[in-house]
Biopython code that builds the backbone (N, CA, C, O; Angstrom):
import numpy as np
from Bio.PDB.StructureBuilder import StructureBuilder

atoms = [
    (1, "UNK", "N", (212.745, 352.953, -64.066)),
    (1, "UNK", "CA", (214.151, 353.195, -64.297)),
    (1, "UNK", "C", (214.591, 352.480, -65.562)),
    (1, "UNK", "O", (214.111, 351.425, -65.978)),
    (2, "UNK", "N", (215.611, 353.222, -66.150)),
    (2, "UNK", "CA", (215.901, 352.449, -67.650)),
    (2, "UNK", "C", (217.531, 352.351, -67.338)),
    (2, "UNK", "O", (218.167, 353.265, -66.813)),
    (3, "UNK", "N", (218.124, 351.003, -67.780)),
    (3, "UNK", "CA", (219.322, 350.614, -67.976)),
    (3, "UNK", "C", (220.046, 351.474, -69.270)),
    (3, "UNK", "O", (219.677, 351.335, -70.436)),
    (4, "UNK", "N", (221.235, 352.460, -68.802)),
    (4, "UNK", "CA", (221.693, 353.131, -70.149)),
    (4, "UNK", "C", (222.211, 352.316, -70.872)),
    (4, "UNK", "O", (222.774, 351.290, -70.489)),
    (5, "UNK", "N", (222.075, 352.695, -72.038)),
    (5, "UNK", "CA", (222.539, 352.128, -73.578)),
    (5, "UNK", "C", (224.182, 351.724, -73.677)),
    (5, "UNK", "O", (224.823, 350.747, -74.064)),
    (6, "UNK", "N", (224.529, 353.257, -73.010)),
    (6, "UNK", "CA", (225.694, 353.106, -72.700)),
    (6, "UNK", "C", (226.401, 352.040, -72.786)),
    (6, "UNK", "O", (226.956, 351.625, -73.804)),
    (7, "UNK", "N", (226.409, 351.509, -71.613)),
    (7, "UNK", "CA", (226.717, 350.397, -71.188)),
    (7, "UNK", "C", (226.621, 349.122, -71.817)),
    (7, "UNK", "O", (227.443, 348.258, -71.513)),
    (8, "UNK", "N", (225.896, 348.932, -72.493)),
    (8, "UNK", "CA", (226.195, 347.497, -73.560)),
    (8, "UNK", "C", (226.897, 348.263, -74.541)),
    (8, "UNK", "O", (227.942, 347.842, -75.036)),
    (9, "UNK", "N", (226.332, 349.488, -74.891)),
    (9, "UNK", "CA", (228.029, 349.865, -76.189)),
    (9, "UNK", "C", (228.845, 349.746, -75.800)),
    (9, "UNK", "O", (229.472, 348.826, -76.325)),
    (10, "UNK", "N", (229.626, 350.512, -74.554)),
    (10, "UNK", "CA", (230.802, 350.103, -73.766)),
    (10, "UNK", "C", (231.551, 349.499, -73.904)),
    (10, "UNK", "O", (232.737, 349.679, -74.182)),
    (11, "UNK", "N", (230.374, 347.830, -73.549)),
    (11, "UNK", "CA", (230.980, 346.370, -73.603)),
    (11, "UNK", "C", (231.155, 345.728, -75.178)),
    (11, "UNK", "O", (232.035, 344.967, -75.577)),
    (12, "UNK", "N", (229.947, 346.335, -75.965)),
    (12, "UNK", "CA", (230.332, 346.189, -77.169)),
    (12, "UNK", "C", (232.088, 346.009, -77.490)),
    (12, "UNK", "O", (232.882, 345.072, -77.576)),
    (13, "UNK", "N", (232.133, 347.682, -77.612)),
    (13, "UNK", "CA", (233.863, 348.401, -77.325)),
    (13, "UNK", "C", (234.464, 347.529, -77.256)),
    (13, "UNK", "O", (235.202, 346.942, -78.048)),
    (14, "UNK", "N", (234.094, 347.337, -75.974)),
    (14, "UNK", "CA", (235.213, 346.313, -75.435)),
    (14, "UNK", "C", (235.658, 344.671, -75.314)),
    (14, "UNK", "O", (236.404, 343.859, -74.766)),
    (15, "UNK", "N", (234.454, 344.902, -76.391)),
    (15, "UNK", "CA", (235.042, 342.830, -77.334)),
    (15, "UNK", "C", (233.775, 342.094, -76.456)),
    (15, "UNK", "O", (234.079, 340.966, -76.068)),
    (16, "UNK", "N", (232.688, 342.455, -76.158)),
    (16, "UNK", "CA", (231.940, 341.848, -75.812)),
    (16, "UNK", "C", (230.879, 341.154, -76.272)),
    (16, "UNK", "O", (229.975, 341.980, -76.395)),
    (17, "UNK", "N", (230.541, 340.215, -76.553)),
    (17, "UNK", "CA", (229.175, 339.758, -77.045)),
    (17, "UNK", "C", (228.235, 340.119, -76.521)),
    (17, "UNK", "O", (228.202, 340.798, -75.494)),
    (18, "UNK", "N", (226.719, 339.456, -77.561)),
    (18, "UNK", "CA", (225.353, 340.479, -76.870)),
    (18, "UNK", "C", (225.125, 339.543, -75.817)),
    (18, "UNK", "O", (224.284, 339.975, -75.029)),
    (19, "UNK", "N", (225.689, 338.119, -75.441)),
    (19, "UNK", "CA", (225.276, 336.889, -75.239)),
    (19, "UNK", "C", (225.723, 337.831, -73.478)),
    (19, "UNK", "O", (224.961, 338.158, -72.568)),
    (20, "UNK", "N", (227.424, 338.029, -73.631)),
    (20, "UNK", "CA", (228.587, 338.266, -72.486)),
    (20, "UNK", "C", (227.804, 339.329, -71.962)),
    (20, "UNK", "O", (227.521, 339.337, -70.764)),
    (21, "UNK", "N", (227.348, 340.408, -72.888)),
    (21, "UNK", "CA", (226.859, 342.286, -72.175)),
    (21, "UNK", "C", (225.821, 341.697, -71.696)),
    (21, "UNK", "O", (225.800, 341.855, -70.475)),
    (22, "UNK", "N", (224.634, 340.875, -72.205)),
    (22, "UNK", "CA", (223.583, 340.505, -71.686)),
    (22, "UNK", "C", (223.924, 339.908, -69.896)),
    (22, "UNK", "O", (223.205, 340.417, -69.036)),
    (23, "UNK", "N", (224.838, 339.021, -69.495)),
    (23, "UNK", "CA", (224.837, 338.176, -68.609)),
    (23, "UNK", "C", (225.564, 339.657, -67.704)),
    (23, "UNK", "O", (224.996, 340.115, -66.712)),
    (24, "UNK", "N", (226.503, 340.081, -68.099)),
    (24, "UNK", "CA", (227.381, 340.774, -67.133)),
    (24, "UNK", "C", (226.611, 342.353, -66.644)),
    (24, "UNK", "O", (226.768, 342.915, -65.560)),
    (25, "UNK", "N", (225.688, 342.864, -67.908)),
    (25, "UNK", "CA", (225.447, 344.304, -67.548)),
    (25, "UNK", "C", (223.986, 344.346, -67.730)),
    (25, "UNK", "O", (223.461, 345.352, -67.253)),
    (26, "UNK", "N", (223.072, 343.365, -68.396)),
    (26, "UNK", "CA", (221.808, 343.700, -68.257)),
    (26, "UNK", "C", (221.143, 342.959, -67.612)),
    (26, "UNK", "O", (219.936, 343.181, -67.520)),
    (27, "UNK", "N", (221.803, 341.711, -66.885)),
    (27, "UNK", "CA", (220.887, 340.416, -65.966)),
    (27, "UNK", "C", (221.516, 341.195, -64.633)),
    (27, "UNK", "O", (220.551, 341.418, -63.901)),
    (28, "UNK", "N", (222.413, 341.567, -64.179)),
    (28, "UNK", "CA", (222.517, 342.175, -62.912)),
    (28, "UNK", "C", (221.964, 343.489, -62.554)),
    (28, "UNK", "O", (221.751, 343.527, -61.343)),
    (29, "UNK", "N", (221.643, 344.615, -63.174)),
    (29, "UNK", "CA", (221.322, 345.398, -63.381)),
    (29, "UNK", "C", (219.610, 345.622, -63.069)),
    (29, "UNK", "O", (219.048, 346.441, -62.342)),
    (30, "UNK", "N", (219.013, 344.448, -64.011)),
    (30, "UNK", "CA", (217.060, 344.274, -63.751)),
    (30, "UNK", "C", (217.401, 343.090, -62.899)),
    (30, "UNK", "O", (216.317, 342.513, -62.984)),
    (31, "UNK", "N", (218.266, 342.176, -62.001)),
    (31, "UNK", "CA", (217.981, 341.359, -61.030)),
    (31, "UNK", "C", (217.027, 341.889, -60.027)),
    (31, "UNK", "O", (216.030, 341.180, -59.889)),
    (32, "UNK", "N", (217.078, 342.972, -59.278)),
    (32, "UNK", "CA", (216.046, 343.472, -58.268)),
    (32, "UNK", "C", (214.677, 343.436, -58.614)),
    (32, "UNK", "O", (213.833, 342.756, -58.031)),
    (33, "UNK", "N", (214.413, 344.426, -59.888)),
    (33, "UNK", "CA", (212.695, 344.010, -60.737)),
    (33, "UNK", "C", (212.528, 342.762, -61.069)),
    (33, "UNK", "O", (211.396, 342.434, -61.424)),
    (34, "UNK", "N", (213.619, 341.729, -61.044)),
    (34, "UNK", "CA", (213.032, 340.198, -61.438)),
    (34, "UNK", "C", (212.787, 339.590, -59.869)),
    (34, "UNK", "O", (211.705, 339.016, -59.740)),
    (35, "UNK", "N", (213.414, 339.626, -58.988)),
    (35, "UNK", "CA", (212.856, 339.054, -58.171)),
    (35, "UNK", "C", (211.799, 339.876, -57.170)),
    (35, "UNK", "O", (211.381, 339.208, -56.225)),
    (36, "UNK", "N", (211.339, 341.205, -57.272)),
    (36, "UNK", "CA", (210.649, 341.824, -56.632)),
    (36, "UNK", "C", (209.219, 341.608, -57.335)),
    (36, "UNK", "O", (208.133, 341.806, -56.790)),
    (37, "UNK", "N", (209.474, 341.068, -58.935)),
    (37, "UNK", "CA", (208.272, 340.751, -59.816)),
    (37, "UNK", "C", (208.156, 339.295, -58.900)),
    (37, "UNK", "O", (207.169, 339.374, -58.169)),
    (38, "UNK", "N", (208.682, 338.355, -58.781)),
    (38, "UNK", "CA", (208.873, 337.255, -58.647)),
    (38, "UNK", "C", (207.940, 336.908, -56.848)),
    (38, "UNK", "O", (206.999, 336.145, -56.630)),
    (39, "UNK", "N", (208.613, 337.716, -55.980)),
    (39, "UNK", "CA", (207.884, 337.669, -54.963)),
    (39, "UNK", "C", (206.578, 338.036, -54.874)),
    (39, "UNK", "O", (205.751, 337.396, -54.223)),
    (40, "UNK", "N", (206.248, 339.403, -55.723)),
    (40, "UNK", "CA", (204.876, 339.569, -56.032)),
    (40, "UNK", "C", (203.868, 338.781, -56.512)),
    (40, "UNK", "O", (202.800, 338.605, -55.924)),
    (41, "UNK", "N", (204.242, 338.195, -57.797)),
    (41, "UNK", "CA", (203.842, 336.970, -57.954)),
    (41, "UNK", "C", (202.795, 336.020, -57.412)),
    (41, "UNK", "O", (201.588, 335.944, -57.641)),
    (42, "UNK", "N", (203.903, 335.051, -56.333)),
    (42, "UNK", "CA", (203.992, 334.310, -56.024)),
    (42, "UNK", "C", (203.281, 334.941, -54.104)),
    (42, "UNK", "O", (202.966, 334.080, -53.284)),
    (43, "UNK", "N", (203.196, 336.090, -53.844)),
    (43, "UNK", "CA", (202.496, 335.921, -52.899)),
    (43, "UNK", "C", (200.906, 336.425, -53.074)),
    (43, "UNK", "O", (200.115, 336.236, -52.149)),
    (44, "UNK", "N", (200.456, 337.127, -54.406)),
    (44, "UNK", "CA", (199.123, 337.161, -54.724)),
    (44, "UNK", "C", (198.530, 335.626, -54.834)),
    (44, "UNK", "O", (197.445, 335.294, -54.355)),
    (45, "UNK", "N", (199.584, 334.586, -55.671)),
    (45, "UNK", "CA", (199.186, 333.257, -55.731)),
    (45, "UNK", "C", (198.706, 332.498, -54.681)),
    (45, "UNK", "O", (197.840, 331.622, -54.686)),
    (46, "UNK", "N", (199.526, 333.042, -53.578)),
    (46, "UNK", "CA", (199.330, 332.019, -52.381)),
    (46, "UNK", "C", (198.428, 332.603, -51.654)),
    (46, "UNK", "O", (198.143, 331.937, -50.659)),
    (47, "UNK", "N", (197.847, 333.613, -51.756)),
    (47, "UNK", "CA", (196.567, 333.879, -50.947)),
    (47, "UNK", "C", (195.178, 333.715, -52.187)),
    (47, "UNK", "O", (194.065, 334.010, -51.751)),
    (48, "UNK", "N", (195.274, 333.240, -53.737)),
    (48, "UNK", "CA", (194.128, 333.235, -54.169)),
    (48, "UNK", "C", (193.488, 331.936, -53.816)),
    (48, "UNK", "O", (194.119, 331.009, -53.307)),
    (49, "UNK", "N", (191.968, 331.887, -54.157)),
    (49, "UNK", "CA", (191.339, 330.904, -53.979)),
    (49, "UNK", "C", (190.671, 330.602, -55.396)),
    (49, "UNK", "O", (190.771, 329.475, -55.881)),
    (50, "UNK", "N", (189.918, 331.729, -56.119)),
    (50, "UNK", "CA", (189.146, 330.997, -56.938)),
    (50, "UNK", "C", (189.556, 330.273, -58.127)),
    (50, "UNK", "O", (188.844, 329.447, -58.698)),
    (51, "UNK", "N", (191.377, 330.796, -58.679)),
    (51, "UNK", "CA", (191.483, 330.498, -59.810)),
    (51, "UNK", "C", (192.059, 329.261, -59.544)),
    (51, "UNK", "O", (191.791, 328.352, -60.329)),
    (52, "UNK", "N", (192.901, 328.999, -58.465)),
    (52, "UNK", "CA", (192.690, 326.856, -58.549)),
    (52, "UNK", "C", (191.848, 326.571, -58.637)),
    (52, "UNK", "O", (191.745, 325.560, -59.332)),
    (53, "UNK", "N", (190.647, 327.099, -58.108)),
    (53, "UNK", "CA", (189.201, 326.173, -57.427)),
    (53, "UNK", "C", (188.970, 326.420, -59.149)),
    (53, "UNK", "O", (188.452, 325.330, -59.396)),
    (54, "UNK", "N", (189.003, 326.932, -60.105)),
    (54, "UNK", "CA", (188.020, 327.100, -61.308)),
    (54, "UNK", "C", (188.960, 326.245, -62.190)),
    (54, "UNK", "O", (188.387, 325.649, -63.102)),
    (55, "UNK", "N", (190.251, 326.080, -62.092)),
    (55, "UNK", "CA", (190.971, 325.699, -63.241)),
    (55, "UNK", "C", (191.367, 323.692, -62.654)),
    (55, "UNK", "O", (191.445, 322.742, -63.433)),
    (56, "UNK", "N", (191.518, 323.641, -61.280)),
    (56, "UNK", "CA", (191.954, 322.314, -60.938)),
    (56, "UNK", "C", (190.828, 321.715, -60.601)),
    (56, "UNK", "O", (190.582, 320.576, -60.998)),
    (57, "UNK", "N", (189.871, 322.508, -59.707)),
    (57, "UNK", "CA", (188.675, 321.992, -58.695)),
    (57, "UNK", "C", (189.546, 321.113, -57.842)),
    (57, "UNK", "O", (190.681, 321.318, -57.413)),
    (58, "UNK", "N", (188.510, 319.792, -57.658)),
    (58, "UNK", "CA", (189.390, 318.945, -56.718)),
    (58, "UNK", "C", (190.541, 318.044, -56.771)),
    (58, "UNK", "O", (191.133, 317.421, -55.889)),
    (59, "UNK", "N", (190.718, 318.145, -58.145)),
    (59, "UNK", "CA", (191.893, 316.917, -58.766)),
    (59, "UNK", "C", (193.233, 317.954, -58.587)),
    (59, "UNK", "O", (194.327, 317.454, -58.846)),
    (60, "UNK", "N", (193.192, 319.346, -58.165)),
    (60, "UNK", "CA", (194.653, 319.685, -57.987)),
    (60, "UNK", "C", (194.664, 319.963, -56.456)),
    (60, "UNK", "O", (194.009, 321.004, -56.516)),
    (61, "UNK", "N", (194.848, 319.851, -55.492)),
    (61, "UNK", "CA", (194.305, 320.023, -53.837)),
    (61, "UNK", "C", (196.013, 321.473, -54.301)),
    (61, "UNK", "O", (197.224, 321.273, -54.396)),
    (62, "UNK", "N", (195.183, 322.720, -54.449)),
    (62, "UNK", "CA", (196.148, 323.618, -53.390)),
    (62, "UNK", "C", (196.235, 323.863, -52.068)),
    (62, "UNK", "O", (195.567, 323.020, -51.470)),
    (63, "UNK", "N", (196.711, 324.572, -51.391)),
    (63, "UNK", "CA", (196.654, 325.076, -49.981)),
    (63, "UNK", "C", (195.370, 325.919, -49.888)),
    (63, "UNK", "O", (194.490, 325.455, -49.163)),
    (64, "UNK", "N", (195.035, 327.533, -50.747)),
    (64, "UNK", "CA", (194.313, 328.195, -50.241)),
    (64, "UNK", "C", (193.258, 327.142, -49.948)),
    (64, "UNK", "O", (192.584, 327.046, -48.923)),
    (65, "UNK", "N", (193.227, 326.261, -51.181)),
    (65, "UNK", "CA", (191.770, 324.974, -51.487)),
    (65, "UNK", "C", (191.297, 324.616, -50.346)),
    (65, "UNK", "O", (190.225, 324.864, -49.793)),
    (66, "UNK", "N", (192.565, 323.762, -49.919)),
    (66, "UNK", "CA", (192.598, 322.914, -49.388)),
    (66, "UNK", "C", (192.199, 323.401, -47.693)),
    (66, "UNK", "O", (191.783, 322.573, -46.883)),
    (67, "UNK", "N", (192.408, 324.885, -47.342)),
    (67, "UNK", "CA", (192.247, 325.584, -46.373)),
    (67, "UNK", "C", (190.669, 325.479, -46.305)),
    (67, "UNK", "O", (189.955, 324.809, -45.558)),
    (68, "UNK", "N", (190.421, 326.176, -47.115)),
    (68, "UNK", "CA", (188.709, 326.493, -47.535)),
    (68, "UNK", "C", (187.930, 325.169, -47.241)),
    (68, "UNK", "O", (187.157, 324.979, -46.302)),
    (69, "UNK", "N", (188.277, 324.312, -48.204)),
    (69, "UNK", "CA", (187.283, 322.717, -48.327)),
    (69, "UNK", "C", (187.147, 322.704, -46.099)),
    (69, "UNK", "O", (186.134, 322.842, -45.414)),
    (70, "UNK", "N", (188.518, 322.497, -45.673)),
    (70, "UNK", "CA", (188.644, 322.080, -44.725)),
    (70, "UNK", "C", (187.381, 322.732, -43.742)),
    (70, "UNK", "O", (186.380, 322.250, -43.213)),
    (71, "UNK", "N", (187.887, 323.849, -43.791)),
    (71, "UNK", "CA", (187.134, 324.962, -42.904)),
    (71, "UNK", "C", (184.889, 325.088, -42.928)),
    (71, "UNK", "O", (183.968, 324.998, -42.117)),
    (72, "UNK", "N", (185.092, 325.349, -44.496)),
    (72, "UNK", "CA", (183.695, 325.515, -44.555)),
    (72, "UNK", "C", (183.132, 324.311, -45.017)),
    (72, "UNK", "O", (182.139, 323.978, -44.369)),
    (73, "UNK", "N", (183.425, 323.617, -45.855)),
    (73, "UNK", "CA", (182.418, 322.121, -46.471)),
    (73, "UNK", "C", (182.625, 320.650, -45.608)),
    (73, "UNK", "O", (181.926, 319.641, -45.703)),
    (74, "UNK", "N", (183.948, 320.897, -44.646)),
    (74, "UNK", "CA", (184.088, 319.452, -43.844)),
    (74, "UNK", "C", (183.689, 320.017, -42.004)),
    (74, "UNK", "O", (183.443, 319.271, -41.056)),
    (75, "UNK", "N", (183.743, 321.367, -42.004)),
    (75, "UNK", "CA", (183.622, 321.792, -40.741)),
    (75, "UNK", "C", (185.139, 321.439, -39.846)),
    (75, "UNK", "O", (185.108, 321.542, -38.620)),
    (76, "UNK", "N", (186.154, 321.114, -40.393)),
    (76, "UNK", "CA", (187.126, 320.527, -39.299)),
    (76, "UNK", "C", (188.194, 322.025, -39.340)),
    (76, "UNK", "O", (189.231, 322.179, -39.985)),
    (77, "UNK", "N", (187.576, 322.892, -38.507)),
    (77, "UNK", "CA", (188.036, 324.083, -37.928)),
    (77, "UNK", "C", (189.778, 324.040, -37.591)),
    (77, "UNK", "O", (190.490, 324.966, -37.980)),
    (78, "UNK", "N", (190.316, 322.930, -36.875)),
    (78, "UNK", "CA", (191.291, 322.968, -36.377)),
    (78, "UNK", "C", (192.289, 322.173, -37.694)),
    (78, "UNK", "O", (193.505, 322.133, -37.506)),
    (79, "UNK", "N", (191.776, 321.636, -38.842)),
    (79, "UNK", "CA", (192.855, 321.618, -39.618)),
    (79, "UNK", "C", (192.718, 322.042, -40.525)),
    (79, "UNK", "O", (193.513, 321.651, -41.380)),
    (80, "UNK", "N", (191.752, 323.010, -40.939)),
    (80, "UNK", "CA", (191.532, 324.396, -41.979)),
    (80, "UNK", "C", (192.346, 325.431, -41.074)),
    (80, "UNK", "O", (192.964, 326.340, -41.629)),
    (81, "UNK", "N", (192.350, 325.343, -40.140)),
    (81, "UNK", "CA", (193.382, 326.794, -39.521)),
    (81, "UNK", "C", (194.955, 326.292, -39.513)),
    (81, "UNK", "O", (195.808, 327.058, -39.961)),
    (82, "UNK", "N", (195.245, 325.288, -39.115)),
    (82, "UNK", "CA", (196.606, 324.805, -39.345)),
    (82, "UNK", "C", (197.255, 324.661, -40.499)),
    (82, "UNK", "O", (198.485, 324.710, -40.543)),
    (83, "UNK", "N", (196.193, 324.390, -41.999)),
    (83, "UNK", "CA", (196.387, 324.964, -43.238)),
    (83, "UNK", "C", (196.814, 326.241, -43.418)),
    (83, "UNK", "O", (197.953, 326.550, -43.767)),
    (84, "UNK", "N", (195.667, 327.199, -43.121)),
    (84, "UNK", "CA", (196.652, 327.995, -43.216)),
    (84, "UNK", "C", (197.956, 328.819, -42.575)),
    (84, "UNK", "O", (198.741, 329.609, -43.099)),
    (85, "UNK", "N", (197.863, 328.355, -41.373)),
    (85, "UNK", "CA", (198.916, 329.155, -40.561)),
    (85, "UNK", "C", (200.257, 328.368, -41.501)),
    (85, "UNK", "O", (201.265, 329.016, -41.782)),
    (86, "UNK", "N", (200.126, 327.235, -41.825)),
    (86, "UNK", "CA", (201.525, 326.506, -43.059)),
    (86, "UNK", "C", (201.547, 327.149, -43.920)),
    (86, "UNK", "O", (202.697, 327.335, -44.319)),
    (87, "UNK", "N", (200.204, 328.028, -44.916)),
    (87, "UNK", "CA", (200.445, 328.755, -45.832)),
    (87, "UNK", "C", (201.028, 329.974, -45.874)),
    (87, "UNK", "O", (201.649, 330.501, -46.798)),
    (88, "UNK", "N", (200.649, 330.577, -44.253)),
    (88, "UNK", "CA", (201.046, 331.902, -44.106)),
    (88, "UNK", "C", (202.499, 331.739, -43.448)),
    (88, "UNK", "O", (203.089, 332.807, -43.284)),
    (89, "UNK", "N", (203.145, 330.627, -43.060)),
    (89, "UNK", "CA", (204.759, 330.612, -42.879)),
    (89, "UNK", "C", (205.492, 330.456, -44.133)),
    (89, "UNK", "O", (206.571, 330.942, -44.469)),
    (90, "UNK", "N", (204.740, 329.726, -44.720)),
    (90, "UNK", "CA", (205.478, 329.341, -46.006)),
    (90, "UNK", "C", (205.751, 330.590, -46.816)),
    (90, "UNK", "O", (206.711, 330.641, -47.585)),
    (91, "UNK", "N", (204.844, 331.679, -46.634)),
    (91, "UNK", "CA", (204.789, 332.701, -47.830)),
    (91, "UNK", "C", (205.920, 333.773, -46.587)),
    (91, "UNK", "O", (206.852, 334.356, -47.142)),
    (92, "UNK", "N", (205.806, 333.943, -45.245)),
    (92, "UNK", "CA", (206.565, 334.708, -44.981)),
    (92, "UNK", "C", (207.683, 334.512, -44.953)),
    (92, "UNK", "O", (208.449, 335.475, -44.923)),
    (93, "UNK", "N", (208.243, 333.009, -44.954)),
    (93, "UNK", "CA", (209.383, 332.441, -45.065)),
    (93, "UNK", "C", (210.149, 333.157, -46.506)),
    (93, "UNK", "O", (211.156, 333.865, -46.499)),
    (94, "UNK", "N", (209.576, 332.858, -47.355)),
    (94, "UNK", "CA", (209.976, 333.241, -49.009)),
    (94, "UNK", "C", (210.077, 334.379, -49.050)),
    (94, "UNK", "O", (210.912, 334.836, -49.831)),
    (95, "UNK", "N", (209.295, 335.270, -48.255)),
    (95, "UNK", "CA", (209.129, 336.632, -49.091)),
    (95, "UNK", "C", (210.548, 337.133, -47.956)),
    (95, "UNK", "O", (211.566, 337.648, -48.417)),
    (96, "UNK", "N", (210.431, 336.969, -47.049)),
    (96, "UNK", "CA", (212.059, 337.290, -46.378)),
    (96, "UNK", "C", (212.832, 336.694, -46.783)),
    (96, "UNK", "O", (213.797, 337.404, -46.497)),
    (97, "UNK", "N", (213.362, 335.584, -47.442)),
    (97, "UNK", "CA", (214.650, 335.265, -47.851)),
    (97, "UNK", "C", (214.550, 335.679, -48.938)),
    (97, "UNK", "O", (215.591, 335.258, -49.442)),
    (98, "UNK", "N", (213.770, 336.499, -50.095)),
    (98, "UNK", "CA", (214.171, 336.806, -50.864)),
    (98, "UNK", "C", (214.381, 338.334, -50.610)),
    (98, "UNK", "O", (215.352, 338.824, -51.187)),
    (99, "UNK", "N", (213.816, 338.946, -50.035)),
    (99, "UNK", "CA", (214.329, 340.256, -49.144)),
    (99, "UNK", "C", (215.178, 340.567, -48.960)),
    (99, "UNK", "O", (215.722, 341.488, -49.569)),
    (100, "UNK", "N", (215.917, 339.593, -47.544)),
    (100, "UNK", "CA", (217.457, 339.451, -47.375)),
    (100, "UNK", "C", (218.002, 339.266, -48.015)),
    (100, "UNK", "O", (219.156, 339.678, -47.892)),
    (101, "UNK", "N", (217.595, 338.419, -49.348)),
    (101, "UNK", "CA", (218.834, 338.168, -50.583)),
    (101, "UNK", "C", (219.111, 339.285, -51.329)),
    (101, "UNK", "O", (220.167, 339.487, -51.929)),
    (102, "UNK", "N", (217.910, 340.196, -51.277)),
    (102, "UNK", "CA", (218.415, 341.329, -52.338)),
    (102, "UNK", "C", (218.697, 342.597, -51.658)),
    (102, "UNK", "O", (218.923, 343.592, -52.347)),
    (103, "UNK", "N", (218.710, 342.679, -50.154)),
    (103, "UNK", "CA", (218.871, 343.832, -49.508)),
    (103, "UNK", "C", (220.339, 343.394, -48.975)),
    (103, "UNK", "O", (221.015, 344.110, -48.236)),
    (104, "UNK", "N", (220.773, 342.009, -49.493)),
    (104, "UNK", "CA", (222.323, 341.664, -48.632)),
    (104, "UNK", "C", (223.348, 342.137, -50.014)),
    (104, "UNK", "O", (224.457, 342.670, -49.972)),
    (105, "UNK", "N", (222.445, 341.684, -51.344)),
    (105, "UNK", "CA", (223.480, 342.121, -52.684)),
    (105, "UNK", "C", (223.442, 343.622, -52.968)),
    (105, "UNK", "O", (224.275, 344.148, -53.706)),
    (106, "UNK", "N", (222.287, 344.421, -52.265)),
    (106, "UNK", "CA", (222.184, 346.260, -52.481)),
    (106, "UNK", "C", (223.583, 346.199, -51.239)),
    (106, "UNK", "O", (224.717, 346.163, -51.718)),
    (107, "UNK", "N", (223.436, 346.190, -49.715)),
    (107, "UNK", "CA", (224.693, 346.464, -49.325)),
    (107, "UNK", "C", (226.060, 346.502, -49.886)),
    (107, "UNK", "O", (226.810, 347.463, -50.061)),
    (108, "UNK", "N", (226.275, 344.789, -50.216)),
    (108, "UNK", "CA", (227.802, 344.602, -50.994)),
    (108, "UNK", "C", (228.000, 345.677, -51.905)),
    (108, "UNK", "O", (228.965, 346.418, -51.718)),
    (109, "UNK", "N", (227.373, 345.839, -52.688)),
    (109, "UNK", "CA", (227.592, 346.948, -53.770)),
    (109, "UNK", "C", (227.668, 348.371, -53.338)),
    (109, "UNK", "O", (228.247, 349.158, -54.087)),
    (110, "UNK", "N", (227.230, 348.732, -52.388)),
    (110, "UNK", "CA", (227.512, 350.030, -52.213)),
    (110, "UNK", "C", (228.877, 350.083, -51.295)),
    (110, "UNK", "O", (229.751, 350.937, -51.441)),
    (111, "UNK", "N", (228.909, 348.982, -50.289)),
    (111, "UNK", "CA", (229.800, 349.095, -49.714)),
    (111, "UNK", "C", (230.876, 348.568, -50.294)),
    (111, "UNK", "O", (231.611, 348.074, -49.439)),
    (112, "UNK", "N", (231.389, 348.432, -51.647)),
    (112, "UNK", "CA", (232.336, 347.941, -52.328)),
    (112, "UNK", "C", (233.462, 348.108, -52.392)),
    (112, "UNK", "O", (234.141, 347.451, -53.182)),
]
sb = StructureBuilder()
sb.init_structure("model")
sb.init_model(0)
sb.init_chain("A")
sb.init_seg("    ")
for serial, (resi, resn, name, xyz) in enumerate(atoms, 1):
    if name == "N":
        sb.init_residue(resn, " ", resi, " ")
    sb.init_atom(name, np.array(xyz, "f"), 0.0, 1.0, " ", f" {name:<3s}", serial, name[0])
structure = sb.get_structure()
């Protein structure tokens, strides 16, 4: 989808800066693709493993890491699984409040 042109001429028109059209008609407008980029993100992150393990190793302890080390190289089953069941609340936690945040600002607006 493309934001019409329109609309910053408009505001142009109408005594607007690129600074003002920017904040009022083109940051509300791509808000949904920024945080739908944003959740995407951030939940491929939280399920990878190799690119902490290659870029931190052990001096950065992530979660997936820290899941893994637990599970397969220390054998302690019951707090490699409690790792991740924290990782997998943590990520469903986020990815629904940012859900609800943007399926509560699509309502307001239609129902305006």
């Amino acid at each position: 989808y493309n934001i019409d042109p329109s609309l910053e001429k408009a505001a142009a028109i109408l005594g607007a800066g690129p600074f003002r059209s920017f904040v009022s008609i083109t940051l509300p407008l791509s808000l949904p693709g920024i945080v739908s980029g944003i959740v995407l993100v951030f939940s491929m992150s939280m399920s990878a493993y190799v690119t902490p393990a290659l870029m931190g190793g052990a001096n950065v302890p992530m979660l997936p890491v820290v899941a893994y080390d637990q599970i397969i190289n220390l054998l302690r089953w019951t707090y490699g699984s409690a790792v991740s069941y924290v990782l997998l609340g943590i990520t469903l936690v986020i990815v629904t409040v940012f859900t609800r945040m943007m399926e509560r600002g699509r309502y307001r607006e239609v129902f305006r």
